[in-house]
C-alpha positions in Angstrom: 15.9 -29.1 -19.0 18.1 -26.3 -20.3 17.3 -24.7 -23.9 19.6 -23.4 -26.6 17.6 -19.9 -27.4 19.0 -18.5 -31.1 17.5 -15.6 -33.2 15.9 -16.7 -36.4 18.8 -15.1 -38.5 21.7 -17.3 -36.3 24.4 -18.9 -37.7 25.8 -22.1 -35.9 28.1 -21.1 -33.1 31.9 -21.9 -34.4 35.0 -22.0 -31.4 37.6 -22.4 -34.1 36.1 -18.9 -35.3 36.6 -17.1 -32.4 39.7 -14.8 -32.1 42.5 -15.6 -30.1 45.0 -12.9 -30.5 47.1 -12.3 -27.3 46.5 -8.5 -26.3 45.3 -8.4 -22.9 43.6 -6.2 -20.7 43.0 -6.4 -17.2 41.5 -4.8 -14.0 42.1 -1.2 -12.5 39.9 0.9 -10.7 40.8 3.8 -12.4 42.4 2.9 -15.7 43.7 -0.1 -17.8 46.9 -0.4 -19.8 47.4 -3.2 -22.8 49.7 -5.9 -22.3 51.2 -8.4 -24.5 51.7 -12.1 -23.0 54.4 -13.8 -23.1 54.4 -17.8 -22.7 53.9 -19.0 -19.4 52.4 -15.9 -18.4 53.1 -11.8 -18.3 52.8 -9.5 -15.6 53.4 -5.8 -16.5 56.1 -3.3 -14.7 54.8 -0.6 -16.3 52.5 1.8 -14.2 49.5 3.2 -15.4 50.3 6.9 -15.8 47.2 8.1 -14.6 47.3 6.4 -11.5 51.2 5.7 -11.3 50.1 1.8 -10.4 50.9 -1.6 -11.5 47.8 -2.6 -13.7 48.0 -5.4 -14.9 48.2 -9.2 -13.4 48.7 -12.2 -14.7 47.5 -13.7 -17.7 48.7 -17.4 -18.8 48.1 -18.2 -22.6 46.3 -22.1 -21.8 43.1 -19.7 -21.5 43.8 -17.2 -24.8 40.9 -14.8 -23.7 40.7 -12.2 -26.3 39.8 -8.6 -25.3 41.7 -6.2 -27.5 40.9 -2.2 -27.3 41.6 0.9 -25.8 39.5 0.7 -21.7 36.9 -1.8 -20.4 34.3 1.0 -21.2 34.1 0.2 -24.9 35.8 -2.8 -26.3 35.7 -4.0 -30.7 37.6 -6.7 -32.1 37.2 -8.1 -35.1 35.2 -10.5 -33.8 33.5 -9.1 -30.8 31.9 -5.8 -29.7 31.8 -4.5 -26.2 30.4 -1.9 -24.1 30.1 -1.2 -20.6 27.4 1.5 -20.3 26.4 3.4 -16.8 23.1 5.3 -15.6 24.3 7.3 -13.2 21.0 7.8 -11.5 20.8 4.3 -10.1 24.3 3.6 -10.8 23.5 0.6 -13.3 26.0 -1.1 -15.6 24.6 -1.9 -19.0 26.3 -3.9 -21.1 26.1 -4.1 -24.7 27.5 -7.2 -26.6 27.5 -8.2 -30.3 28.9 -10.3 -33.2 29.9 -7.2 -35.7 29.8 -10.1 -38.4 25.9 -11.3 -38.2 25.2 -7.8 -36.4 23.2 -9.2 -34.0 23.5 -7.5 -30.7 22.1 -8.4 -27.1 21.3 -5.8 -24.4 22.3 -6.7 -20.5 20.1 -4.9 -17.9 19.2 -2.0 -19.4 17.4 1.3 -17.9 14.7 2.8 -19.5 15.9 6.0 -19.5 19.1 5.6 -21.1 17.3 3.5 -24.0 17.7 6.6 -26.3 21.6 6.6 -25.7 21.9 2.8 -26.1 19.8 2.5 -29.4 21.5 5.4 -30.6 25.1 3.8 -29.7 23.8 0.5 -31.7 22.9 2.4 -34.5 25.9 3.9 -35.4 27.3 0.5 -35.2 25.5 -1.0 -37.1 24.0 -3.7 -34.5 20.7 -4.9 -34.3 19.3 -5.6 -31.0 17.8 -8.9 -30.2 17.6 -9.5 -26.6 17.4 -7.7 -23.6 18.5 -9.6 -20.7 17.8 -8.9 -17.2 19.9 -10.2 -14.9 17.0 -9.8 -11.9 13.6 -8.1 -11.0 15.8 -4.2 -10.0 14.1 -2.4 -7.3 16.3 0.5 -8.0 15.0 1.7 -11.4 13.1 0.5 -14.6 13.7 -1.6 -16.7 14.4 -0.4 -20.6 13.3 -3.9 -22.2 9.4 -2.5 -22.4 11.0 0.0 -24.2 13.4 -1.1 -26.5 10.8 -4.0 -27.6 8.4 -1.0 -29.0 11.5 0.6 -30.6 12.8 -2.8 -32.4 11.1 -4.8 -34.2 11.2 -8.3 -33.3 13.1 -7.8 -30.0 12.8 -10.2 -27.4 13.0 -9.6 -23.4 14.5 -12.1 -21.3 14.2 -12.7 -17.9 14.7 -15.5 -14.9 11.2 -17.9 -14.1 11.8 -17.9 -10.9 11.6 -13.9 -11.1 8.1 -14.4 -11.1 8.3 -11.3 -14.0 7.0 -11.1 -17.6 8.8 -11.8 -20.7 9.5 -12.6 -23.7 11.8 -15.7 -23.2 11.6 -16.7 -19.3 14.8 -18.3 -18.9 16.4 -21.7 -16.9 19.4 -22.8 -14.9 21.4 -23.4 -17.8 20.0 -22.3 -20.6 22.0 -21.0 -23.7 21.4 -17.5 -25.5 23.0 -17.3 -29.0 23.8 -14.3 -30.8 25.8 -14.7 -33.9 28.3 -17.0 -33.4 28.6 -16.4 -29.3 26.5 -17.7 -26.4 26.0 -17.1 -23.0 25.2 -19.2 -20.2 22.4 -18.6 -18.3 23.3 -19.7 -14.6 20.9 -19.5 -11.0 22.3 -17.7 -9.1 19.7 -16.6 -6.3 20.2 -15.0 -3.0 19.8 -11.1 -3.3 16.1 -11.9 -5.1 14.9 -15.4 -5.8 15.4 -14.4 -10.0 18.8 -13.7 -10.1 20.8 -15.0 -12.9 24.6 -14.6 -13.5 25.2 -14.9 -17.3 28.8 -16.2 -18.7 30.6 -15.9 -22.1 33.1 -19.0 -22.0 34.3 -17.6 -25.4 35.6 -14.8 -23.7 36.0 -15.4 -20.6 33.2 -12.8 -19.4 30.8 -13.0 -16.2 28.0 -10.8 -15.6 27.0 -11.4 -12.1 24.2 -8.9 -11.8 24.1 -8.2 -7.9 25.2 -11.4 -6.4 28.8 -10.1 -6.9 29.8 -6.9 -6.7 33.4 -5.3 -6.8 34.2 -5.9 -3.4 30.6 -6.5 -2.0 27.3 -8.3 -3.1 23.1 -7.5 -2.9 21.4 -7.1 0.0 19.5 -10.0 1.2 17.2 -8.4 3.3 13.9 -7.9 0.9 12.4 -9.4 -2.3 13.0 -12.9 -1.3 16.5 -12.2 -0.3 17.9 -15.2 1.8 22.0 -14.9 3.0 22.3 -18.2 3.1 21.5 -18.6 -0.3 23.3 -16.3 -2.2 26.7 -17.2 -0.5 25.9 -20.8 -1.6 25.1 -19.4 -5.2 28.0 -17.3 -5.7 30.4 -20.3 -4.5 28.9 -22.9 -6.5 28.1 -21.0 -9.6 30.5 -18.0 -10.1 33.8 -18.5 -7.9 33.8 -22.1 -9.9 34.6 -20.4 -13.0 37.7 -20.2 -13.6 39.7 -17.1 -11.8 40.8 -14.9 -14.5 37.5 -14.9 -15.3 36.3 -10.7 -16.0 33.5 -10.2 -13.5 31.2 -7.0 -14.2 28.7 -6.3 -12.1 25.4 -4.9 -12.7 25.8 -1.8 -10.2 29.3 0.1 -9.0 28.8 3.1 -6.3 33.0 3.6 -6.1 33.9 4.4 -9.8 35.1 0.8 -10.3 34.4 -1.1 -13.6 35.2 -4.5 -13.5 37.1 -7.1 -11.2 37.9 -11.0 -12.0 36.4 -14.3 -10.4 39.9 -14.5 -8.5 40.0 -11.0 -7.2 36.9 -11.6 -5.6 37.2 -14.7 -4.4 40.3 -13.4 -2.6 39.1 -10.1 -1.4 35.3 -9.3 -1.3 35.4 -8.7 2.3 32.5 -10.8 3.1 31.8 -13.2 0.3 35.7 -14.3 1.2 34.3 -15.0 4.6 33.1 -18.7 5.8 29.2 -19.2 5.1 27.9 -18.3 9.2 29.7 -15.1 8.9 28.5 -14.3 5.7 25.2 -14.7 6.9 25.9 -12.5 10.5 27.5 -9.8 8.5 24.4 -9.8 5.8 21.7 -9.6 8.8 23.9 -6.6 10.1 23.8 -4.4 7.4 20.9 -2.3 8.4 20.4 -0.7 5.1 17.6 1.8 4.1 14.6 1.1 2.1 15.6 1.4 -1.8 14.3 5.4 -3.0 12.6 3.5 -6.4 11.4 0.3 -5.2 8.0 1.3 -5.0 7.6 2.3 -8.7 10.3 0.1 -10.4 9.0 -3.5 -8.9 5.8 -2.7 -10.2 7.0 -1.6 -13.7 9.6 -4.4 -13.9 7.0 -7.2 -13.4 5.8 -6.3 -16.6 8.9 -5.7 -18.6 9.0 -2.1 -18.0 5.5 -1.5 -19.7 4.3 0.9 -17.2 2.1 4.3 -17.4 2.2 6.7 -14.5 
């Protein structure tokens, strides 16, 4: 049965408070360039002039997402802080979300050695971590939650059951995670490991799919439990369900792109577009190397990061 999971110092979630100005941003790989919608829908004919492209696609005001800001690295409203943070060591997304009313903040897979950088990025804002969420068991570097949980005083770490990991709050299909007045949805979504979970801000209209989709690709399937099969049903049922405009950010990038939407990937991921037998052939194909860190970050991440040499 899925839980509601709030900090002691929550206030009751409230939709009518959540801002719903009309400034839109949307997907480049490069570079992103504020609309303003129009009814029925706006697409921009301006170009980006740093990439001399159209940016933006469209955006229909029945859904009212709110993201307003300069690029999808660091996003504040009035109502919402955002921050798309990268290790480029491993190549990890962290992402940093808050209410800047109640101050509480939650922490989305981050890496221990950036935990400096991200504590220091939530102190000058004025945030106060609560959670760290992992979106799945990394073989490709550690965990900061161990971390962060010694830095902040009554932080929690969160992680999937099925991951088989330690923490704090072990989370289910469907559970809820409340900071302030916003909450994500905790969805299964296995396939690359047996704990992976995609976690979705309605309110925003903001996926985090952790490595079941990634901008143009997905996780390998071919260690930790990883099962082809599975993942394409996952990322079918649980993610391309949302609706497509839908911002997807993934938890890893290797090509300098940021972010993509449910319908951009639905439409082009070059195998997760595919039908399900394909899928699975092209996935048993891949003939990838064995990950650099795996042998030192599966053992530290089983215990939240915790780990002596």
């Amino acid at each position: 049965m899925a839980t509601t999971i709030t900090s002691t110092l929550l206030r009751k979630p409230s939709l009518a408070a959540v801002g719903l100005s009309l400034k839109h941003l949307v997907r480049a790989s490069t570079c992103a360039v504020v609309g303003t919608a129009q009814k029925g829908g706006h697409r921009c004919q301006r170009q980006c002039p740093g990439c001399k492209r159209h940016v933006l696609q469209k955006v229909t005001l029945d859904n009212q997402r709110t993201m307003s800001g300069g690029a999808f690295a660091g996003i504040q409203d009035r109502d919402f802080v955002f921050r798309q943070l990268i290790d480029y060591k491993s190549y990890t997304y962290t992402y940093l979300l808050a209410d800047p009313v109640s101050k509480e903040a939650v922490l989305i897979d981050p890496v221990i050695e950036m935990v400096d950088r991200d504590l220091k990025l939530c102190s000058d804002l004025g945030l106060k971590v609560i959670y760290c969420i992992n979106t799945h068991m990394h073989a490709d570097h550690i965990t900061g939650s161990g971390e962060i949980k010694k830095k902040v005083s009554g932080c929690k770490s969160m992680i999937s059951q099925e991951s088989g990991a330690h923490g704090d709050i072990r989370l289910k299909d469907g559970d809820k995670i409340n900071f302030g007045r916003f909450e994500l949805e905790a969805r299964s979504t296995p396939g690359h490991t047996d704990g992976c979970y995609t976690y979705v801000l309605h309110d925003k209209g903001l996926v985090f799919s952790g490595d079941a989709v990634l901008i143009r690709g997905c996780g390998r399937t071919d260690f930790q439990q990883g099962d082809a099969g599975r993942l394409y049903d996952s990322v079918h049922n649980k993610i391309f369900s949302l609706p497509e405009e839908f911002l997807l950010f993934p938890a890893h990038d290797y090509t300098g792109q940021t972010v993509s939407t449910v319908g951009e990937e639905k439409k082009s991921n070059p195998r997760l577009k595919r039908n399900r037998d394909d899928f699975i052939k092209i996935m048993g194909e891949l003939n990838l190397p064995y990950p650099k860190q795996i042998d030192k970050a599966l053992p530290a991440n089983l215990v939240c990061g915790v780990y002596d040499e």
